[in-house]
C-alpha positions in Angstrom: 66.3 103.0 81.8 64.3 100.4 84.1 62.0 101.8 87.0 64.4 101.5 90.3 62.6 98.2 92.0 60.8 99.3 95.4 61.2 97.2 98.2 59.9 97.5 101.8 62.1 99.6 104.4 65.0 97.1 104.9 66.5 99.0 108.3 65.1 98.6 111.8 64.0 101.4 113.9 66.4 103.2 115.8 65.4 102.9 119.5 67.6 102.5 122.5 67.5 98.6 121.8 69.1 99.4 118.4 71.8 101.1 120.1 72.4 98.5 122.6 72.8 96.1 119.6 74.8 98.4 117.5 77.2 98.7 120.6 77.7 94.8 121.4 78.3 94.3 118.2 81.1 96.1 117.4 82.7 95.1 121.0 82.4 91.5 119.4 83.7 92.1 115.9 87.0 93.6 118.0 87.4 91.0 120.3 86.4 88.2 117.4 88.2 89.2 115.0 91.3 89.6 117.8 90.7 85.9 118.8 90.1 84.5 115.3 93.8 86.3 114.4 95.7 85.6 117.7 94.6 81.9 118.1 94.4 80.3 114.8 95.8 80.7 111.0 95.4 84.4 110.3 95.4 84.2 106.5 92.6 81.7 106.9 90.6 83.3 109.6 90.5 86.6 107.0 89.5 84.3 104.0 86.6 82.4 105.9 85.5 85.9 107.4 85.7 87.5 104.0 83.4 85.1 102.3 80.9 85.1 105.4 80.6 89.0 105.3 80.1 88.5 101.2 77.3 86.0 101.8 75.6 87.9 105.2 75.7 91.0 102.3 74.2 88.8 99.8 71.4 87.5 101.9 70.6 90.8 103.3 69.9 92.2 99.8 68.0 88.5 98.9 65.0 89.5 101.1 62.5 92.8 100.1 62.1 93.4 103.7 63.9 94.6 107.1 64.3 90.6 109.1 65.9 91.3 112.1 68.4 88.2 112.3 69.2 88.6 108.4 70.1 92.6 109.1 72.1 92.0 112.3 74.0 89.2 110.6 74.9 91.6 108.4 76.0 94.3 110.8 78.2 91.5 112.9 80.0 90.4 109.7 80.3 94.4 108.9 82.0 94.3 112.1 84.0 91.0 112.1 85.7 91.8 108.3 86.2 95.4 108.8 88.2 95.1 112.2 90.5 92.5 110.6 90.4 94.4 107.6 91.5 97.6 109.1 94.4 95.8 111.0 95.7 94.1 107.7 95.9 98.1 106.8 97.9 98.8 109.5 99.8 95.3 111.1 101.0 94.2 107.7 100.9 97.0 104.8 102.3 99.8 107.8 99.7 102.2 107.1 99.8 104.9 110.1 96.5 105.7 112.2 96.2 109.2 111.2 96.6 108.5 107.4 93.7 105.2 107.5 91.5 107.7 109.3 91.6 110.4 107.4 91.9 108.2 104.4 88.5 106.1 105.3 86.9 110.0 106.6 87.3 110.9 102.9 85.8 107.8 101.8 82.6 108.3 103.8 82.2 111.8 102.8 82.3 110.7 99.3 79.9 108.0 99.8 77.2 110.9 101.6 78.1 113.3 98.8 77.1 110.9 96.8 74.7 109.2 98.4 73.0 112.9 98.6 73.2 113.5 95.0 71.6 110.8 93.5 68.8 110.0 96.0 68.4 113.7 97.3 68.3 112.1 101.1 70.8 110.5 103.7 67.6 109.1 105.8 67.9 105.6 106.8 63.8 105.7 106.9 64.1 106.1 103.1 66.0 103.0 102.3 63.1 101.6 100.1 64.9 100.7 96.9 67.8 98.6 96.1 69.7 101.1 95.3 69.4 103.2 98.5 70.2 100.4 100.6 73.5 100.1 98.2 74.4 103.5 99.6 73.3 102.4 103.0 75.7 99.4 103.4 78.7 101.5 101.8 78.4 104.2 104.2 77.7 101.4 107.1 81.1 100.2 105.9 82.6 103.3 105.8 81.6 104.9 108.7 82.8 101.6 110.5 86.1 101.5 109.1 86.6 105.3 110.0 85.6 104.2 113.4 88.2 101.4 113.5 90.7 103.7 112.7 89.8 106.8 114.6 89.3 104.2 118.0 93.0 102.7 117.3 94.7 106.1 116.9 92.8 107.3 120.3 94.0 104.0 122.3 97.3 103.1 120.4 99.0 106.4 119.0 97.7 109.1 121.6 98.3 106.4 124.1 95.1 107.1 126.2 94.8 103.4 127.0 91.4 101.5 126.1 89.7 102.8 129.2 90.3 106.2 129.0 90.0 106.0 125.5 86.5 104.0 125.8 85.4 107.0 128.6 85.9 109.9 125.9 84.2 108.1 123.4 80.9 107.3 125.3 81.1 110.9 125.5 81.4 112.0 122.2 78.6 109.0 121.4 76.2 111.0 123.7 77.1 114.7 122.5 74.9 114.3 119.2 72.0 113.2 120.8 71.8 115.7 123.3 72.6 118.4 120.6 69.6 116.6 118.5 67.7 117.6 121.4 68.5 121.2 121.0 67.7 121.1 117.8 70.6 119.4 115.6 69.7 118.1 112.1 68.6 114.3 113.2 70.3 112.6 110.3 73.4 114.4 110.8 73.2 113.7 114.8 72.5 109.7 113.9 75.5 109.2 111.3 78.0 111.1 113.8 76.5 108.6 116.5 76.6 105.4 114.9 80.3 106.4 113.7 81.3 105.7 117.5 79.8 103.0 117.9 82.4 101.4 116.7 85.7 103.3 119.0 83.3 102.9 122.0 82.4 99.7 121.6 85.9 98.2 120.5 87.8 100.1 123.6 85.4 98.3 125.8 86.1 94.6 124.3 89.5 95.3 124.4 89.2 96.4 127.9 88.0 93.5 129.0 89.8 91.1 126.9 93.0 92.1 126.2 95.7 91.1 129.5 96.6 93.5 132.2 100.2 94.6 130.8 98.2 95.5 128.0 95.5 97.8 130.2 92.8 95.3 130.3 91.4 93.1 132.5 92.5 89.9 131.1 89.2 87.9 130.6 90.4 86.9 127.4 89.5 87.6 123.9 87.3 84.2 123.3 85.4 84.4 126.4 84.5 88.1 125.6 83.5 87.4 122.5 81.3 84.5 123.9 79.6 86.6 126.2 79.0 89.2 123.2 77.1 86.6 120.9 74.9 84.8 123.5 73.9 88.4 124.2 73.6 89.5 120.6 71.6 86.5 119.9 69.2 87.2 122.8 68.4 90.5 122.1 68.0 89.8 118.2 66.0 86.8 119.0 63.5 89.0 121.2 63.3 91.8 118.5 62.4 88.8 115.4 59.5 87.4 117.8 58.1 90.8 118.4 58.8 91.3 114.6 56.7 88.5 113.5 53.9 89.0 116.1 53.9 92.2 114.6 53.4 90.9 111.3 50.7 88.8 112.7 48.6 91.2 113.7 48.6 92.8 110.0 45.2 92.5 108.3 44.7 89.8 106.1 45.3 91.4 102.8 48.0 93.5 104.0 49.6 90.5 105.5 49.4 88.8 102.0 51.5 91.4 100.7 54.1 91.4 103.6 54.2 87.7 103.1 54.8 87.7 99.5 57.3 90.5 100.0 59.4 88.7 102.7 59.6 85.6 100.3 63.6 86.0 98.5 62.4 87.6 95.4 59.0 88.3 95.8 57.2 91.0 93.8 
């Protein structure tokens, strides 16, 4: 069997700028793909998204390295195709809340189990080969389709309202971190975490997007979601300028090696 190629870490750091990031970015793949549906052709808004997720994917695992604007690309088409994807599940095919939750809960626990078994770690630190970051992008997936699912059966089915729905979540996003704090397994406390991300940030899109008979505040969809990119974009753009005056202050050997290594392909 061939050696499992080694590549350089491939995920960023998880700081409170990560979170912020994480956050806005599932806000805008609600209130995109909500725009994208409501105001044009449907079946071609989830063809075009399907093949820019596929290619985001593609290019992610095309460079050896974590590049900030490749990875969040990635995470915004995550975000874009599973929210569409998720309300295919239940708009058209009639699948109920509870059953897509529990059905995509089962999926992410097999991916972990998995995940778990082969590599012997769920630590996004250790995502260093390409097959790790195969198991990272499938429970990313997962975990964000459970939280689609999970944040429409809160607003929609236990009629809370996106609001009140958005308030328990931002609790519940908090919880693990404090309980990290008092010890908690970190890996546990990060994947619970970055599961609502998705709820809390959707609730809050729709919040402000979605019309006041609905419970929102009527700003409308494509305005929220143009807010959402020009402040993605920002806050990517000002982590991949720090990234590459980090890379600048490498030695010059070392920086050889990152160089070659950020090249698509590079050994």
């Amino acid at each position: 069997m061939a050696a499992e190629r080694v590549i350089f870490r491939k995920v960023p750091e998880v700081t409170a700028l990560f979170w912020v990031i994480k956050l806005l970015t599932t806000a805008l793949g609600e209130s995109t793909s909500d725009y994208l549906v409501n105001d044009f052709n449907p079946y071609v808004a989830v063809v075009c998204c399907s093949l820019l997720f596929v290619g985001a994917l593609a290019l992610q695992f095309w460079f050896r390295r974590y590049v900030p604007w490749v990875y969040w690309l990635a995470i915004v088409m995550v975000a874009v195709f599973g929210t569409m994807a998720a309300d295919v599940l239940h708009v058209v095919i009639g699948v109920p809340y509870w059953l897509s939750s529990a059905a995509f809960g089962v999926a992410l626990v097999v991916v972990f189990w998995l995940w778990y078994r082969v590599e012997g770690t769920l630590s996004i630190h250790s995502i260093t080969t390409t097959r790790r970051e195969v198991f990272y992008w499938a429970a990313v997936s997962a975990a964000f389709a459970l939280g689609t699912a999970a944040g429409d059966l809160l607003a929609y089915t236990a009629r809370l309202g996106f609001l009140a729905a958005g308030l328990v979540f931002a609790v519940l996003f908090v919880a693990p971190g404090v309980a990290w704090r008092a010890g908690m397994n970190s890996i546990a406390a990060f994947w619970i975490s970055y599961v609502l991300t998705r709820p809390l940030g959707a609730s809050f899109a729709d919040w402000t997007g979605k019309g006041q008979e609905a419970g929102g505040l009527g700003w409308g969809d494509g305005p929220v979601a143009a807010v959402l990119v020009a402040l993605i974009a920002l806050l990517v753009g000002y982590l991949q300028v720090r990234h590459r005056k980090a890379d600048e202050l490498l030695p010059v050997g070392e920086a050889a090696n990152e160089f070659a290594a950020r090249r698509p392909g590079g050994r």
